[in-house]
C-alpha positions in Angstrom: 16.5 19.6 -16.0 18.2 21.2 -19.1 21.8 22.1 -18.8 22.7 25.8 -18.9 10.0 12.5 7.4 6.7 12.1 6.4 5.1 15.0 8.3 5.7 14.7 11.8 2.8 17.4 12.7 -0.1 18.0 10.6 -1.9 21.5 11.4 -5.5 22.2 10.3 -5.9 25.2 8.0 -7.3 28.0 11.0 -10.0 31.0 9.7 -7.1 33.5 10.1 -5.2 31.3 7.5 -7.8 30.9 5.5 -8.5 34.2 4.7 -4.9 35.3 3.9 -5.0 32.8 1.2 -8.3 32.9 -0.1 -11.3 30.7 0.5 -10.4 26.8 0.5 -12.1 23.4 -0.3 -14.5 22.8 3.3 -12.8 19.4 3.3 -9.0 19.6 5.2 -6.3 18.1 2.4 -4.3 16.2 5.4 -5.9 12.9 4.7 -4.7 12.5 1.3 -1.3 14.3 1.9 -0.9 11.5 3.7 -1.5 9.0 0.7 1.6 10.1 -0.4 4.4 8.1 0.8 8.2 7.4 0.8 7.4 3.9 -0.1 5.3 4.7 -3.3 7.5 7.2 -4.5 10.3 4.6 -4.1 8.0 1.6 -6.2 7.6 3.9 -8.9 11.1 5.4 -9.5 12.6 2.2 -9.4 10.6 1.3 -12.9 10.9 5.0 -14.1 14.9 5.0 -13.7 15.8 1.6 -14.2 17.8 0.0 -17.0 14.8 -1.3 -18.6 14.2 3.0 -20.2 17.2 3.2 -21.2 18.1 6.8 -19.9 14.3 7.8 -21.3 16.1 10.0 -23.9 13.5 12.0 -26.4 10.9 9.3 -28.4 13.4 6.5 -27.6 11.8 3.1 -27.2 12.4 3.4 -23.7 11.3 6.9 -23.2 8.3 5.6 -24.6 7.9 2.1 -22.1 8.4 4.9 -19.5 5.0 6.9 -20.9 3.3 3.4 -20.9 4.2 3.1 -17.0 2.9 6.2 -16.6 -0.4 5.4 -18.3 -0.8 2.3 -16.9 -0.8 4.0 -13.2 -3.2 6.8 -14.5 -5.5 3.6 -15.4 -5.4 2.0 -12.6 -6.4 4.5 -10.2 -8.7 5.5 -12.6 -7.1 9.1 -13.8 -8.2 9.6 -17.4 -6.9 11.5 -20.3 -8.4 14.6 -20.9 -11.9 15.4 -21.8 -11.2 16.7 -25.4 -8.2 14.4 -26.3 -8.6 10.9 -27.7 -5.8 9.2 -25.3 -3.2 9.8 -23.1 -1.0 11.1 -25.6 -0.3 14.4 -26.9 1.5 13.9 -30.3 4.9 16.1 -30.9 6.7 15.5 -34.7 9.5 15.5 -35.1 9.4 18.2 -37.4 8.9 20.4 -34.2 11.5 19.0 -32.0 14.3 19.6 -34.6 13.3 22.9 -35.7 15.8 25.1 -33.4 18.3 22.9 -33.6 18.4 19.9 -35.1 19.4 16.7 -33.3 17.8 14.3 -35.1 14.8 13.4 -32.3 12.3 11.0 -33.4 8.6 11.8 -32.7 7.9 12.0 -29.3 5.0 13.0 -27.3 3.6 14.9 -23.8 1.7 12.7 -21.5 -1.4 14.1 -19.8 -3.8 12.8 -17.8 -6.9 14.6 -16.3 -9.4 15.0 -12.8 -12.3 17.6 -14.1 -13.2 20.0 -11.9 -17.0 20.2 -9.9 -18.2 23.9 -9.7 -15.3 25.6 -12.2 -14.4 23.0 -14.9 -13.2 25.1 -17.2 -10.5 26.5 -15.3 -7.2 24.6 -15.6 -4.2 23.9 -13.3 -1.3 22.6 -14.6 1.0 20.4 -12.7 3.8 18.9 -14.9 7.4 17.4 -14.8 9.3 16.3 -17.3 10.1 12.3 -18.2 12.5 12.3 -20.3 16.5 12.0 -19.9 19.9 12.0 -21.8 20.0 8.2 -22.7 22.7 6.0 -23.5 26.2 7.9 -23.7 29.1 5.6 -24.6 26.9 2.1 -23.3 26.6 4.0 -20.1 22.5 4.6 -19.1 21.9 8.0 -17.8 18.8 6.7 -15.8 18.1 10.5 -14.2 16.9 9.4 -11.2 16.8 12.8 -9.8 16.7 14.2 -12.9 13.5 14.0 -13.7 12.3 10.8 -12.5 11.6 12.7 -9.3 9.3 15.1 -10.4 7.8 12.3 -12.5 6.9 9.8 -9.7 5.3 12.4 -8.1 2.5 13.6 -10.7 1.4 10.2 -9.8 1.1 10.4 -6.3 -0.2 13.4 -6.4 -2.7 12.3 -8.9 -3.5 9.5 -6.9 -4.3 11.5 -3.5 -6.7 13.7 -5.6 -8.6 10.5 -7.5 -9.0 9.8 -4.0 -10.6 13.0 -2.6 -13.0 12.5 -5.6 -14.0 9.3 -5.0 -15.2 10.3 -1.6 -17.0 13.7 -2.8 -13.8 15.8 -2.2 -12.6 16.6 -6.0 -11.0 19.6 -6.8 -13.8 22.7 -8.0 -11.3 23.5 -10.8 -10.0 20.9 -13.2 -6.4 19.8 -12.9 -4.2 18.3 -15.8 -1.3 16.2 -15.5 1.3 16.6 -17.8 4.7 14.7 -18.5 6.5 16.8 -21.1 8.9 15.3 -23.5 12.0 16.8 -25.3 12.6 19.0 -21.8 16.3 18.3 -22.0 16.6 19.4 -25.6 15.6 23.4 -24.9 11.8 22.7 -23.1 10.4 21.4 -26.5 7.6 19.4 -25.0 6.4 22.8 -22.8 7.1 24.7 -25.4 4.8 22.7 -27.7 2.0 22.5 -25.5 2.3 26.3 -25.0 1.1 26.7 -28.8 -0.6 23.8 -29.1 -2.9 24.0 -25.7 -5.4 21.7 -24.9 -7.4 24.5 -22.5 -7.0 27.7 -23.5 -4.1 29.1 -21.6 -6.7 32.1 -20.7 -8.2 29.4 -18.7 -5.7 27.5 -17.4 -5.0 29.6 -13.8 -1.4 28.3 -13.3 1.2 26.3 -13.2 3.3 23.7 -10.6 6.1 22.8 -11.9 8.5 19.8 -10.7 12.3 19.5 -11.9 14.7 17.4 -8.7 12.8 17.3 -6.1 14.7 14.4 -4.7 18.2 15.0 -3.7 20.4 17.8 -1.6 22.8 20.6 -2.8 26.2 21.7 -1.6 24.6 24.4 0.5 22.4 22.1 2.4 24.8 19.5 3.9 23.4 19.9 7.3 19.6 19.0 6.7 18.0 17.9 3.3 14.5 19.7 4.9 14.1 22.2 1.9 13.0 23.1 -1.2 14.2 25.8 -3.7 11.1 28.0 -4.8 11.6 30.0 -8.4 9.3 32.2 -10.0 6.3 32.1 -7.5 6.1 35.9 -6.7 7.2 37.0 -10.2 3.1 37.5 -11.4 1.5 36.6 -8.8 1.4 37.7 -5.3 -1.5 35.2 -4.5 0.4 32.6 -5.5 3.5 33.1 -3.5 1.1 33.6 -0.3 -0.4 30.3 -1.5 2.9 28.8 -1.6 4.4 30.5 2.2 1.2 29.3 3.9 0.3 26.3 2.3 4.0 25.2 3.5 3.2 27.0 7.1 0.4 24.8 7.5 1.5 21.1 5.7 4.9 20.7 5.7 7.1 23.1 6.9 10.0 23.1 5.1 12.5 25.7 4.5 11.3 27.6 1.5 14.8 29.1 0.1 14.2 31.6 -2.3 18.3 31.8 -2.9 17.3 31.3 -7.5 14.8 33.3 -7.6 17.0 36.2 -7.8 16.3 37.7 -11.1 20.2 38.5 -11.2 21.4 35.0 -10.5 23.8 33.5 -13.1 22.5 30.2 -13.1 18.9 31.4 -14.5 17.0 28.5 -13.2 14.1 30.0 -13.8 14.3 30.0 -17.8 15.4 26.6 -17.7 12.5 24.2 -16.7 9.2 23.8 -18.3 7.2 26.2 -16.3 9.0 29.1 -18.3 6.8 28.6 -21.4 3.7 29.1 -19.4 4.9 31.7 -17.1 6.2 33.5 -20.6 2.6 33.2 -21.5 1.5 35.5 -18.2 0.8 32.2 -16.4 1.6 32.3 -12.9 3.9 29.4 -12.8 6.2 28.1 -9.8 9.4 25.7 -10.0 9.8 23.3 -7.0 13.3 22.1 -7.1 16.5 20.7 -4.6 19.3 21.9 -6.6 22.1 20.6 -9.1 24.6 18.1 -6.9 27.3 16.1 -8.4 25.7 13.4 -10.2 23.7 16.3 -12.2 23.5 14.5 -16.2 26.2 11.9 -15.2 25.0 8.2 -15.6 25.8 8.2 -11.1 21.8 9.8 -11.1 20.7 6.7 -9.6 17.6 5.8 -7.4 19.8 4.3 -4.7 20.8 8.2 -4.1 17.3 9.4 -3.6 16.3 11.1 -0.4 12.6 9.5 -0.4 11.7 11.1 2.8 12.1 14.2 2.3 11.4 13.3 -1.7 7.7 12.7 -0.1 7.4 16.0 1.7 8.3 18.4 -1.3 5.9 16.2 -3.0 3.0 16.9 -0.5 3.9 20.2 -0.6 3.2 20.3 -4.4 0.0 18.7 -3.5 -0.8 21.3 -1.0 -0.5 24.3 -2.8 -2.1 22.1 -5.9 -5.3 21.7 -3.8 -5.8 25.5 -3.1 -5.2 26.9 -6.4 -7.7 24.1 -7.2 -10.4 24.9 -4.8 -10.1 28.3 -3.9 -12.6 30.4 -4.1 -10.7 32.8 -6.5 -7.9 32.3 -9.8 -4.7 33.5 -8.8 -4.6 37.8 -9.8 -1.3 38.5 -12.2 -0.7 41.9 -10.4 2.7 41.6 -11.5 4.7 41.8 -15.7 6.8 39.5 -15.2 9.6 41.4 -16.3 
């Protein structure tokens, strides 16, 4: 993020529920929720945030053997790139990433990957993370465990649990892409280029999740880790912060705390992860995210201080509210500015 349990109970989605979010997929999500484990989470960070990226800083060689991990994974479960594009890669000069401010990044590029949709494949949701980190400072490797390899590893589980659903007749009715922005740390350039370089026309693409530390606790959460901090998810959309409350209700039951998404708040969270540039965009966009703790950009960000169980329930959370903004029967209304 830029500077300035496995479920115990799994409920069924009732008709009353149903209705106050909207009509869902006839297939219930819970059996590839529960694809999404502690222990696959933990595989994949461990290569993400290890040594071997070298702090994954902006079109470094190791930011870049981080993107082929990620590939390779997309591949293997057989998640292409998306229908349009040529590869896996969305191209970002240089040029670009130095233009506001110039600190001499390399080229660099997003990482997408794509499930189309089967009755609305036009129609877009974004889920996206960033992959990229701070690098090597003084020989030390800032390995951002937490920050972002959390949100990272789980783009591909949740891409996995939906490659799943299709491959049994359960894919998503709108298409979904996958994307692992670059140059976040550096003032949201790989969002930012996407934004004005879109792939699907952002007056298709329905919204966005968004994924920034999902895999730690904050000082006012000592007690229980069993939270997640929601930003943004009501500020266009009331659909999508009812999809949000009872997708949550129903799944995973965590506390929702709603403490940064005060438009007053001083730490303006909400400008400061890659969901602003499509939210800017009249996007309804949410942030999932488990607050800044003390090993926030210092090289201590390490995967031996991950929370992976309750890293895998703010994931299937992500993949709950993912799965009815993908298969309901209506796009999310923007019956709000914004402003």
């Amino acid at each position: 993020m830029k500077r300035i349990i496995f479920l115990s109970t799994l409920f069924a989605l009732s008709t009353s529920c149903s209705s106050q979010i909207g009509k869902v997929a006839s297939t219930n999500p819970v059996e590839y929720i529960s694809t999404i484990t502690a222990a696959d989470l933990k595989t994949h960070l461990q290569v993400i945030a290890s040594d071997a990226m070298e702090g994954r800083e902006t079109g470094s060689a190791g930011q870049k053997k981080a993107g082929n991990y990620l590939i390779s994974h997309y591949k293997t479960n057989m998640v292409s790139f998306p229908k349009g594009a040529t590869d896996y890669y969305q191209k970002i000069p240089a040029s670009f990433l130095n233009a506001i401010r110039n600190d001499n990044l390399p080229d660099s590029e997003n990482i997408w990957a794509f499930i189309e949709g089967s009755e609305k494949p036009d129609e877009v949701v974004v889920i996206s993370a960033h992959y990229d980190h701070i690098g090597i400072k003084n020989g030390e490797i800032y390995n951002g465990a937490d920050d972002d390899g959390s949100g990272t590893v789980a783009l591909l589980e949740i891409a996995q649990a939906f490659e799943s659903a299709k491959k049994e007749g359960n894919g998503p009715k709108r298409s979904i892409l996958f994307l692992h922005m670059t140059g976040e740390e550096h003032g949201l350039l790989g969002s930012s280029y996407y934004s004005q370089n879109p792939l699907f026309p952002l007056s298709k693409t329905i919204a966005n999740v968004n994924i920034d530390m999902i895999g730690r606790h904050d000082e006012f959460h000592n007690n229980s880790s069993d939270y997640v901090y929601v930003i943004g998810s009501d500020y266009l959309s009331t659909d999508l912060y009812n999809i949000c409350e009872a997708t949550n209700t129903n799944y995973t039951k965590l506390l929702l705390d709603y403490k940064y998404n005060d438009r007053t708040d001083p730490n303006r969270f909400y400008y400061r992860s890659d969901h602003y540039n499509f939210a800017k965009n009249g996007i309804p966009s949410v942030f999932l995210f488990s607050g800044v703790h003390a090993d926030y950009h210092k090289a201590t960000d390490e995967v031996d201080k991950i929370e992976f169980d309750v890293l895998e329930k703010r994931t299937q959370l992500a993949f709950a509210i993912l799965w009815e903004l993908a298969n309901r029967e209506n796009r999310p209304v923007v019956d709000k500015s914004g402003n």
